[in-house]
N, C-alpha and C positions, 0 to 999 in steps of 0.2 A: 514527405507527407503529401505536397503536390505533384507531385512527379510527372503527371499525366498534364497538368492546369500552367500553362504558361503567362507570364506577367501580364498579359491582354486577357485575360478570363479571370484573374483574382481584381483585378479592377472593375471588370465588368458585373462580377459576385457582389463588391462593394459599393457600386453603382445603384443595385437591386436595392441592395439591401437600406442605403439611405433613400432611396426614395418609398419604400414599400414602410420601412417604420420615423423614418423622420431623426434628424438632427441630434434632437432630444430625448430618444427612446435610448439610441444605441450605445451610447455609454452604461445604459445601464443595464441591456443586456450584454454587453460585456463584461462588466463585471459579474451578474449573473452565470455567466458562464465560467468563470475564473473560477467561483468560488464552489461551482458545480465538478470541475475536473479538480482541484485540491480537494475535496472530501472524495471523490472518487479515489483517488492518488494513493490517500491517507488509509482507506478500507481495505485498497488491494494490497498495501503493505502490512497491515494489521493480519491479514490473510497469511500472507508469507512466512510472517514471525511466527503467527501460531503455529502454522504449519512444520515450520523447522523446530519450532520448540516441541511439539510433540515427536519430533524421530529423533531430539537429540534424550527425550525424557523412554523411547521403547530403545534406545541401545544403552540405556544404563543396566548394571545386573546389580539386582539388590543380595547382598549378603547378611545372613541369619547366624548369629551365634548363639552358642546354648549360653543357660543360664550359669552351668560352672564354670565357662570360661571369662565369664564379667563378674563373677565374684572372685577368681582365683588370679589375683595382679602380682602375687610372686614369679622369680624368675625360677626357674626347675633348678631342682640342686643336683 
């Protein structure tokens, strides 16, 4: 994810960032953010599911029997 960002620039990020909101802000945008990417998470899997669930529901094939074949439950003599 940081690939480009070496241990001297995510310090320096975190540097910004406590001074810009204070001690006391940033836990809570923390957790604001936590609970921002789990709902994110949560939707693009809800996505997924539906999505497999509708191609497993178009390669089903519905079969139609007539009506004397559900009345007629003997075996053929």
């Amino acid at each position: 994810m940081f690939n480009g960002i070496g241990v001297t620039g995510i310090i320096l990020i975190v540097l910004v960032a406590l001074l810009l909101f204070g001690p006391n802000k940033l836990p809570e945008l923390g957790r604001a953010f936590g609970r921002t990417l789990k709902e994110f998470k949560a939707g693009a899997k809800d996505l997924m599911d539906d999505d497999d669930r509708e191609r497993r529901d178009a390669s089903r094939i519905e079969v139609n029997r007539d009506k004397e074949d559900k009345n007629d439950k003997r075996l053929p003599e």
